[in-house]
C-alpha positions as CSV (number, residue, x, y, z in Angstrom):
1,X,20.2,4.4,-2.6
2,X,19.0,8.3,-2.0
3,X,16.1,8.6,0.0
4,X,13.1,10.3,-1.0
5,X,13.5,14.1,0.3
6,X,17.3,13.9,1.0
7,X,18.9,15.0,-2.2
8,X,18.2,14.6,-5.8
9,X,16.1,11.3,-5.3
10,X,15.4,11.3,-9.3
11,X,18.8,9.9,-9.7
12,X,17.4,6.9,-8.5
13,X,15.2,6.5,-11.4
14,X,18.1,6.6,-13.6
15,X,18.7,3.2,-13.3
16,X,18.4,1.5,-16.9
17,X,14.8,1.2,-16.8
18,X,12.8,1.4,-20.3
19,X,10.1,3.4,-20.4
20,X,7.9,4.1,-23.9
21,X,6.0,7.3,-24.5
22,X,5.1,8.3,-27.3
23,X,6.8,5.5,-29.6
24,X,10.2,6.4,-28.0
25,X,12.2,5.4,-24.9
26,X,12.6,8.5,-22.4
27,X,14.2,9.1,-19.3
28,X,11.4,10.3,-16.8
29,X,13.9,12.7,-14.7
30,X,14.6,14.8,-17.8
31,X,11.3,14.3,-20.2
32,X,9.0,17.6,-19.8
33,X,6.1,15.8,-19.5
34,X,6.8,13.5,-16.2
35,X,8.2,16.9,-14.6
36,X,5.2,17.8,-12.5
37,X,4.5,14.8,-11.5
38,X,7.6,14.8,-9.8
39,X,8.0,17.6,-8.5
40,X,4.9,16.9,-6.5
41,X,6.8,13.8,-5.5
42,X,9.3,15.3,-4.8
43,X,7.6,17.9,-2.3
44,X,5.6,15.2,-0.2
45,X,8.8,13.3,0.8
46,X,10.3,16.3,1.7
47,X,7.4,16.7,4.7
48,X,9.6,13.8,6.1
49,X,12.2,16.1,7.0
50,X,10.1,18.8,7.8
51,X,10.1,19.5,11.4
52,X,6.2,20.8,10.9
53,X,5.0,17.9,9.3
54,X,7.4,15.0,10.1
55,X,5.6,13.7,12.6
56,X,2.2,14.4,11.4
57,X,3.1,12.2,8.3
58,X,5.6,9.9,9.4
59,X,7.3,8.1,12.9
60,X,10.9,6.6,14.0
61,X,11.3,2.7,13.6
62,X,13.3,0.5,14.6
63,X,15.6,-0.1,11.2
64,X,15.6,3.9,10.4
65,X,17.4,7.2,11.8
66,X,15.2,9.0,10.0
67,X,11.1,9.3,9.7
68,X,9.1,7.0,7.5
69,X,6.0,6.8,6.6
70,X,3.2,6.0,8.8
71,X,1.4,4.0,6.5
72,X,4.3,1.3,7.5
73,X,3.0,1.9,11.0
74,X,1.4,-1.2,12.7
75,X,-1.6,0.2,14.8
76,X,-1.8,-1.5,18.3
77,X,-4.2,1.3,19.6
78,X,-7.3,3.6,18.1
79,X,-5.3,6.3,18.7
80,X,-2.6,5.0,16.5
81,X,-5.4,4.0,13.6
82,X,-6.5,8.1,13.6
83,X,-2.4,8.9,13.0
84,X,-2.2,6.7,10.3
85,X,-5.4,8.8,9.1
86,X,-3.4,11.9,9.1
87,X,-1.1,10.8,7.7
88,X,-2.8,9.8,4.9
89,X,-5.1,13.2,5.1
90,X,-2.1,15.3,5.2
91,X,-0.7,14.2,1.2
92,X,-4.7,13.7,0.1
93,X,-5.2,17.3,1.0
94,X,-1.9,18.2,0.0
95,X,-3.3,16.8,-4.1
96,X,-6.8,17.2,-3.3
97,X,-7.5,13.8,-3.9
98,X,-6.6,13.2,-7.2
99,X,-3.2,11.0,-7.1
100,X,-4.2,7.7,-6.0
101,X,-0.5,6.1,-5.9
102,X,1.3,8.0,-4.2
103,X,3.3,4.2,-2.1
104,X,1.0,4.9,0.6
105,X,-1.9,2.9,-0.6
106,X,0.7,0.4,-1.6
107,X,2.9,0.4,1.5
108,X,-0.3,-0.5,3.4
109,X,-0.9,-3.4,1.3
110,X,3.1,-4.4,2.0
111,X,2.5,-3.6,5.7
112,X,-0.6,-5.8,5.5
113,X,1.3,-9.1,4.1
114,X,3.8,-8.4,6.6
115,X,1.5,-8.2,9.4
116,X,0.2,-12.0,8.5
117,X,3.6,-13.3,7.1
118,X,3.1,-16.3,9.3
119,X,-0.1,-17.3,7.7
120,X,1.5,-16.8,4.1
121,X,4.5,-19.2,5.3
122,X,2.3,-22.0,4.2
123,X,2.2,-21.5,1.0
124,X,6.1,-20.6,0.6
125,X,8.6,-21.1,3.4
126,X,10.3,-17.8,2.5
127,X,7.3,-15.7,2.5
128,X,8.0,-14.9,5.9
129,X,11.8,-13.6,5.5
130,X,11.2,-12.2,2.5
131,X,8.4,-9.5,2.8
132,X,10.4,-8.6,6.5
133,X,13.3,-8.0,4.4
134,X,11.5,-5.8,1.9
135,X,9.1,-4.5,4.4
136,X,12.4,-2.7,6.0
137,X,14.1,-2.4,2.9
138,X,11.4,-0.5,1.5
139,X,10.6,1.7,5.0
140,X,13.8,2.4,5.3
141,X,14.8,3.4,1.7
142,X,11.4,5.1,1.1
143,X,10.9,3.2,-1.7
144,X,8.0,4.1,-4.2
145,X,6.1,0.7,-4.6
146,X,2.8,0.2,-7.1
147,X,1.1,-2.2,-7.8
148,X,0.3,-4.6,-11.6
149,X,-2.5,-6.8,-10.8
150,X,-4.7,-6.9,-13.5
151,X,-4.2,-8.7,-17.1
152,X,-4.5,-7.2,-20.4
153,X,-7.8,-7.2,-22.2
154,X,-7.3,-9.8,-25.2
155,X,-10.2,-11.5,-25.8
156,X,-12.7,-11.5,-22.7
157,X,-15.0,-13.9,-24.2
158,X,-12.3,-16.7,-23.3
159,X,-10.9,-17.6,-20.0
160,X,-7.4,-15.5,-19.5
161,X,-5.4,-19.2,-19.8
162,X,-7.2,-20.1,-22.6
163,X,-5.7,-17.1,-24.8
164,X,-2.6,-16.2,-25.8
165,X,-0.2,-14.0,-23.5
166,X,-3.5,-13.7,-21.3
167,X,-1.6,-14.5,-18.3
168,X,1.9,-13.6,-16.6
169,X,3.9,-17.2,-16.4
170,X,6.5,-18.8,-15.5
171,X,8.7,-20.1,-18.2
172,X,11.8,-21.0,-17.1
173,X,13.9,-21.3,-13.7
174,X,18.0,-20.3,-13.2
175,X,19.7,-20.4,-10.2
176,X,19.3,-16.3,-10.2
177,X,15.4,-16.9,-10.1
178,X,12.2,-17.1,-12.4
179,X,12.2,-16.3,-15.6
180,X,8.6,-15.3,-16.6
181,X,6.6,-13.8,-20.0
182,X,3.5,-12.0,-20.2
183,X,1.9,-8.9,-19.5
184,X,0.2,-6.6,-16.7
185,X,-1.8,-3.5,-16.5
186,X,-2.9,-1.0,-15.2
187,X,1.0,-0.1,-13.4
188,X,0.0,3.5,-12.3
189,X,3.2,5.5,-11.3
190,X,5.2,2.6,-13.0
191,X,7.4,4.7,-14.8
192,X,8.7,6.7,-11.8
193,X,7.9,3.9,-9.1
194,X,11.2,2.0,-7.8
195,X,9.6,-1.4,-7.5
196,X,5.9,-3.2,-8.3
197,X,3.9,-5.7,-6.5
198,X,2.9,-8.6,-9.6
199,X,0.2,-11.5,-9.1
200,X,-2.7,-13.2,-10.6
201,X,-5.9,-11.6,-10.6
202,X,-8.3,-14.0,-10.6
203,X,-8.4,-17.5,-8.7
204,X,-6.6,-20.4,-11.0
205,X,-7.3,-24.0,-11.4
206,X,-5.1,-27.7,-10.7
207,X,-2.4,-27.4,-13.3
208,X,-2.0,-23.9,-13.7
209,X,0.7,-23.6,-11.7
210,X,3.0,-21.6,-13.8
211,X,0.6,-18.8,-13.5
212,X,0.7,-18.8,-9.5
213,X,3.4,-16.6,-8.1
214,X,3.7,-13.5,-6.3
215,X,6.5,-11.0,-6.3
216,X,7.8,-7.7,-6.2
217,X,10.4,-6.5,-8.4
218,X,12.5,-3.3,-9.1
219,X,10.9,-1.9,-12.5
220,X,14.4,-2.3,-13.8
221,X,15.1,-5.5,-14.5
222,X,16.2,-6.5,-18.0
223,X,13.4,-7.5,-20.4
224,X,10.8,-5.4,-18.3
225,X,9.2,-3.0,-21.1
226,X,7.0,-0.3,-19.6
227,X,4.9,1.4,-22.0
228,X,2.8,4.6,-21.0
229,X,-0.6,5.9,-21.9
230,X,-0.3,9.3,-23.3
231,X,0.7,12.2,-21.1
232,X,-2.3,14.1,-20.2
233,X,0.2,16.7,-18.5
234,X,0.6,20.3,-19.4
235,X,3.2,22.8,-19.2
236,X,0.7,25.5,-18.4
237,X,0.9,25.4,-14.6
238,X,-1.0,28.6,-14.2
239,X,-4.0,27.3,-16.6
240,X,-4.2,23.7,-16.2
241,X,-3.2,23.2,-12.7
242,X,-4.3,20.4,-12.2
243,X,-2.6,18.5,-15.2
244,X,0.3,20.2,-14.3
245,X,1.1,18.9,-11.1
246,X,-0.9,15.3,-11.0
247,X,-1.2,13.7,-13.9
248,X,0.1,9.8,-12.0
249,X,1.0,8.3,-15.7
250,X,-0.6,4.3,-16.4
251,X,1.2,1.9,-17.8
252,X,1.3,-1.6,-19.0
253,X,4.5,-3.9,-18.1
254,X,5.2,-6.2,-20.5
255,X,7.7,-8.9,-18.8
256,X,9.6,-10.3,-21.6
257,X,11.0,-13.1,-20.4
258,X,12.5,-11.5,-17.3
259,X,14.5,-12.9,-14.5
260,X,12.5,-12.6,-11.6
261,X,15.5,-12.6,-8.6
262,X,14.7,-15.3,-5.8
263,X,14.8,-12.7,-3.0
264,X,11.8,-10.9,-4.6
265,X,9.5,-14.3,-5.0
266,X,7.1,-14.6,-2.2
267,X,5.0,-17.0,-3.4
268,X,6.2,-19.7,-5.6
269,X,3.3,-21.8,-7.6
270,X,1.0,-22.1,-5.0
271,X,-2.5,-21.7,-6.5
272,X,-4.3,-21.6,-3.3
273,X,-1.7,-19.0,-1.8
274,X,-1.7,-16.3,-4.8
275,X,-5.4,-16.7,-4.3
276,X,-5.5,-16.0,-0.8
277,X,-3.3,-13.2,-1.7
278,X,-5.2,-12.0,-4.0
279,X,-8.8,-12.4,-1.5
280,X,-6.0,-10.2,1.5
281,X,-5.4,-7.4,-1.4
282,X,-9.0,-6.9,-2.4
283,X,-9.9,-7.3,1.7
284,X,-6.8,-5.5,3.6
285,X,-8.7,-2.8,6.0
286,X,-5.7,-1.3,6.4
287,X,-5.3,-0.6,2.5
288,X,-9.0,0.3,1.9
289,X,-8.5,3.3,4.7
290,X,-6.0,4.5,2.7
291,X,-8.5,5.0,-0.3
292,X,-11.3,5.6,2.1
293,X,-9.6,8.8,3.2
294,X,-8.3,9.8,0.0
295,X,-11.9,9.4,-1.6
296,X,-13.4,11.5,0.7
297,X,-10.7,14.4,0.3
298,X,-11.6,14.4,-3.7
299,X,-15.6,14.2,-3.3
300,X,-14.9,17.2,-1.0
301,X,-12.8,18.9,-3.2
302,X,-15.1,18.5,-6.0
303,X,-17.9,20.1,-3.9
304,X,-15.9,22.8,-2.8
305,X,-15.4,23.6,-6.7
306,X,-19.5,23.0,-7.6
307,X,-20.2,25.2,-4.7
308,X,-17.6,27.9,-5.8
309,X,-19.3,27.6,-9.3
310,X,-22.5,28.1,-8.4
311,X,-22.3,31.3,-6.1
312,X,-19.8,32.5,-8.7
313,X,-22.8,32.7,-11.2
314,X,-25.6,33.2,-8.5
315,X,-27.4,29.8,-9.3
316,X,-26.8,28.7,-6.1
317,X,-30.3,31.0,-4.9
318,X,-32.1,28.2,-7.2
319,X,-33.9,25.7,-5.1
320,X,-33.3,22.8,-7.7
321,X,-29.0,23.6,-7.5
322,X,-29.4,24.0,-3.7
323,X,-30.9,20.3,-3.8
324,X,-28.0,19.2,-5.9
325,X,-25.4,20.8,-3.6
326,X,-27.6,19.2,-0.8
327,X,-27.0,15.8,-2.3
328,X,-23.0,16.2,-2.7
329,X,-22.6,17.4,0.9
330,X,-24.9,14.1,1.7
331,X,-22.7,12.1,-0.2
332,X,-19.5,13.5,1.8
333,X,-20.9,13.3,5.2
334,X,-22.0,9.5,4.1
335,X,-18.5,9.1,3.4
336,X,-17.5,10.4,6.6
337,X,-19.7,8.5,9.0
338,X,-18.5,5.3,7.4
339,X,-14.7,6.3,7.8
340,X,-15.8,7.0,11.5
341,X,-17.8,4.0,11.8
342,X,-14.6,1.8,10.6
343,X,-12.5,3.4,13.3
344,X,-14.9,3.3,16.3
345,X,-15.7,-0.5,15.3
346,X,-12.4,-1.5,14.4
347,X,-11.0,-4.1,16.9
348,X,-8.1,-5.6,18.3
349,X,-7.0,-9.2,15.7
350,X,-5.1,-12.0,17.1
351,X,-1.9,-10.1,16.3
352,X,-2.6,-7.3,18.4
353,X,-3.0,-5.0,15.7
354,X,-5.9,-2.6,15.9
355,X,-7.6,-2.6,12.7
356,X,-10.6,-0.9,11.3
357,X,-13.9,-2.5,10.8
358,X,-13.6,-3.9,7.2
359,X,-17.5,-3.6,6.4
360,X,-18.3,0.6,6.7
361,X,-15.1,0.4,4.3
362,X,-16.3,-1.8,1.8
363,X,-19.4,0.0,1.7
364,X,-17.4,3.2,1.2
365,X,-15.2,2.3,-1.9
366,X,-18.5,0.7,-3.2
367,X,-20.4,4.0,-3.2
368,X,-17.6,5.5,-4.2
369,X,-17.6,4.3,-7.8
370,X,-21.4,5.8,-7.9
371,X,-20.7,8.7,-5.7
372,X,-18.3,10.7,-8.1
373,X,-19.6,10.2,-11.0
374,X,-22.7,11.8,-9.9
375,X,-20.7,14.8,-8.3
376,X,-19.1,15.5,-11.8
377,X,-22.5,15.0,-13.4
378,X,-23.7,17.7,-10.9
379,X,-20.9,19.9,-11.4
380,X,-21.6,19.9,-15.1
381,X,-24.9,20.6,-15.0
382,X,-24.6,23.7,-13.0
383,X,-21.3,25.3,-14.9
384,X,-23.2,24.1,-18.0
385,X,-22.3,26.3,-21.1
386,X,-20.2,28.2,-18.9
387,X,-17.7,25.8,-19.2
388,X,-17.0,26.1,-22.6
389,X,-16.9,30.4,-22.5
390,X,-13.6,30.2,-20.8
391,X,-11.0,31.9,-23.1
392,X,-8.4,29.9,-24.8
393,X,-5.7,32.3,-23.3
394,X,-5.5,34.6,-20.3
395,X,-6.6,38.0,-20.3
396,X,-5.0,40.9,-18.8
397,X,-4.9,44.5,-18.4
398,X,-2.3,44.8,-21.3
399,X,-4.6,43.1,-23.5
400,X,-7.3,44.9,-25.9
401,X,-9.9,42.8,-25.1
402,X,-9.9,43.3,-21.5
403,X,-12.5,46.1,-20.8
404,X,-14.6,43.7,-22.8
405,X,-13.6,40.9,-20.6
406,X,-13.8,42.6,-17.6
407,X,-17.7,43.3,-18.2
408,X,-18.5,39.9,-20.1
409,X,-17.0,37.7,-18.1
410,X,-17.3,38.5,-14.4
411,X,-19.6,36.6,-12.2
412,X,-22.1,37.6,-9.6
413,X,-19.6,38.9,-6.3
414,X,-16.1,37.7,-8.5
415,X,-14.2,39.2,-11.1
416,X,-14.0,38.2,-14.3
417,X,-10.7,36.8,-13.7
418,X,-11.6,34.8,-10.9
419,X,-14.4,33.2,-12.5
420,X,-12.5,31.9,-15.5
421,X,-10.2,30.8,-13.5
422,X,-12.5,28.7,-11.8
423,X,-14.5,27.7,-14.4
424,X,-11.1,26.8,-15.9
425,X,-10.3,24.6,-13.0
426,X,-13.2,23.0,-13.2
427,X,-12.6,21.9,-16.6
428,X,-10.1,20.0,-15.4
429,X,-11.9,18.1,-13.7
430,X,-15.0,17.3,-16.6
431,X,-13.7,18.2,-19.9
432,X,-10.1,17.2,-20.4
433,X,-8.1,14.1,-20.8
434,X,-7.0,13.6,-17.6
435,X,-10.9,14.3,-16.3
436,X,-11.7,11.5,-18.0
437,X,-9.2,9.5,-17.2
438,X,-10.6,9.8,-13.3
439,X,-13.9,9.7,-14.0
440,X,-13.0,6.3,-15.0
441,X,-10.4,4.9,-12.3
442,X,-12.9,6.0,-9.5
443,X,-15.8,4.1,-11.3
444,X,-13.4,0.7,-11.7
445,X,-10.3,0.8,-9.5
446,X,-12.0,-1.7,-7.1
447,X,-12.6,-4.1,-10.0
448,X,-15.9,-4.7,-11.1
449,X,-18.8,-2.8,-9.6
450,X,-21.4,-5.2,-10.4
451,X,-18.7,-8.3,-9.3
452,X,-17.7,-6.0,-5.9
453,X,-21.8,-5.1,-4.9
454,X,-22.2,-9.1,-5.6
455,X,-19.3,-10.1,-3.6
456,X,-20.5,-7.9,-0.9
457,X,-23.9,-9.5,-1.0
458,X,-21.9,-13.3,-0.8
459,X,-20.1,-11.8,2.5
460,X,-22.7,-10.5,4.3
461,X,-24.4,-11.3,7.7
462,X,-27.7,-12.4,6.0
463,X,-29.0,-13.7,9.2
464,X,-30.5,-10.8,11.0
465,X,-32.6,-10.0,8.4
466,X,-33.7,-13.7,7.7
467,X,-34.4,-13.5,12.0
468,X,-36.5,-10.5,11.5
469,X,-39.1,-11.8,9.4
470,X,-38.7,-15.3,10.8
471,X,-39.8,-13.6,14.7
472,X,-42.8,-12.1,12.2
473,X,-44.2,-15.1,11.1
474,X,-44.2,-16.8,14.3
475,X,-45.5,-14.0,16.0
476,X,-48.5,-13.7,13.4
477,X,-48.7,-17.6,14.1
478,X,-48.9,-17.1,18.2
479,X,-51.6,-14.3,17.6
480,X,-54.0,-16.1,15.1
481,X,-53.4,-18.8,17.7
């Protein structure tokens, strides 16, 4: 197999795989509308072999000649922690944010499970061999890895194994491997990923074995139906930028009674092991950096654009938009004390892995899903009407309209064509498809807010506090004594 960066890696993808879009099977190297997205690909792996950048973004191992990621890296030192962040800031800036599977959020959580393969041997004697082989397999081959954790929305007012095709299972076993049926969403960057990472969700019951298994498969495999949401991509590079390069496509996999190969099982119905790899997913420090990183690059992107908008029209000389810029740089230097907080604090575990502290990052991803929905709210109320001024097409000197445009449409210290365009931008980002589509992932991709601010009150160190009035009360009894 091609590795990403040396060659034409897209030949890879065409490897039998079906992918819907549109009500029609496509072949993501050639459809138009999968073209950006990798082409952006396409360009990050290439920093591998960039002498500028190659060791920024990735480091020599022992079962590659060439560089690899550093999210494989396993950190034995602070110093090597704030590489890995680099690394992970170099392709954040690189998309401003806005791609969220790019296999480095997903090689963490493989670099994770192969950092505590011994405790997972428990729960399946080949757990251990296994993820090592993938773990260089995938390293080595630079292999694009996602992740399907989540089942599809039936009927929520039931338990999942109480309805119909609410849960992946096991329904037959050949010498090859599992054969399972069902279905699993959301699989963003399935369509162009080489392989996905598949378990339960939630945490099963006695006799519900057939649900508890944990594997990762090449999207390939016969049976394996991946069906896209609709492209929110444009062709109009120049005008929708950011559609055109980073629209990461969603998907649901439906497995139709595929053959799961034995090499690719890690955990075989175990109900308390998919659960406690379920509990490592949602808790892997290593993981939630990653998205810690990349979070703060898009809140600071989309601050960088509200504060462009708003000395573009002069409304940032208002007292009440200077408080609402105030509030998003709050919000981003919140962001950042935590991220530095989880790296001074982080400690050395039993492994001898240096990892950060898990609590400033769980408080992180929980603001998070507050944090940028309030930044777009802020954006849109300063742009306000302005946003829907911008004209349908651009405007240039050839063009009748353009003395007109030149005097209607300029801004305060910018030109009427640097204002649309940033106004246009900005759209982006509030108004269209793929907008939306963010506005939503950053809200849930950590699950449930209400469920993740819950299980964070569950986990914490209650004790202080209960100390703090308990030393208040006996020190109001010692004085009326």
């Amino acid at each position: 197999m091609s590795n990403l960066g040396q060659g034409d890696w897209r030949a890879t993808l065409q490897d039998g795989r079906t992918v819907w879009l549109d009500g029609q099977k496509v072949d993501v190297t050639t459809d138009k509308k999968f073209k950006g997205v990798l082409e952006t690909i396409t360009s990050l792996f290439s920093m591998l072999e960039d002498p500028v950048n190659q060791t920024i973004l990735g480091y020599k191992n022992n079962e590659s000649t060439t560089f690899v990621h550093k999210a494989f890296l396993v950190p034995k030192t602070y110093e090597q922690l704030l590489e890995k962040r680099a690394a992970f800031e170099l392709w954040s800036e690189m998309t401003y944010g806005v791609m969220s599977r790019l296999s480095d959020y997903a090689y963490c959580l493989l670099t994770g499970y192969y950092m505590d393969k011994a405790f997972f041997t428990q729960f399946d004697k080949g757990f251990s061999l296994k993820i090592t082989a993938y773990y260089k397999q995938a390293s080595s081959q630079k292999r694009i890895i996602t992740t399907a954790i989540l089942d599809p929305q039936i009927d929520r007012s039931q338990a999942p194994e109480q309805v119909e095709g609410g849960l992946l299972k096991v329904v037959g076993e050949t010498k090859g491997g599992l054969i399972v049926r069902g279905a699993k969403m959301i699989a963003t960057a399935a369509p162009y990923a080489h392989d996905v990472l598949v378990m339960p969700h939630q945490k099963l019951n006695k006799g519900q074995e057939e649900y508890a298994n944990m594997f990762i498969i090449p999207l390939n495999l016969p049976g394996l139906q991946i069906v896209c949401r609709e492209s929110f991509s444009s062709p109009f590079a120049e005008k929708h930028f950011i559609q055109a390069n980073f629209d990461e496509m969603d998907a649901v996999l439906i497995f139709d009674d595929v053959c799961i190969p034995w090499e690719r099982v890690l955990i075989r119905g175990s109900i308390e092991g998919v659960y406690e790899a379920q509990q490592h997913q949602q808790m892997n420090p290593l993981a939630h950096y990653q998205t810690v990183v990349r979070l703060l690059t898009k809140l600071q992107f989309i601050a960088g654009v509200t504060t462009a908008i708003a000395e573009s029209i002069g409304a940032n000389h208002f007292l009440h938009v200077q408080e609402k810029l105030g509030e998003d740089y709050t919000k981003i230097d919140t962001i950042k004390a935590l991220l530095t907080s989880a790296e001074i604090d982080g400690e050395v575990n039993e492994q001898g892995v240096y990892v950060p502290a898990s609590v400033p990052l769980q408080v992180a991803r929980n603001l998070g899903t507050e944090y940028y929905p309030r930044m777009i709210e802020i954006l849109k109320g300063i742009g306000a009407g302005g946003f829907i001024q911008v004209p349908s097409n651009p405007i240039t000197e050839k063009d009748e309209l353009f003395p007109f445009f030149q005097r209607y449409y300029r801004g305060t210290e910018v030109d009427a064509k640097t204002k649309t365009d940033l106004f246009q931008l900005a759209w982006e980002l509030i108004g269209s498809p793929l907008g939306a589509r963010h506005d939503l992932y950053e809200r849930f991709y950590s699950g449930d807010p209400i469920r993740t601010f819950a299980n964070f009150y569950s986990q914490y160190d209650k004790d202080p506090l209960r100390d703090r009035i308990s030393n208040l009360w006996k020190q109001f009894e010692e004085e009326g004594a």
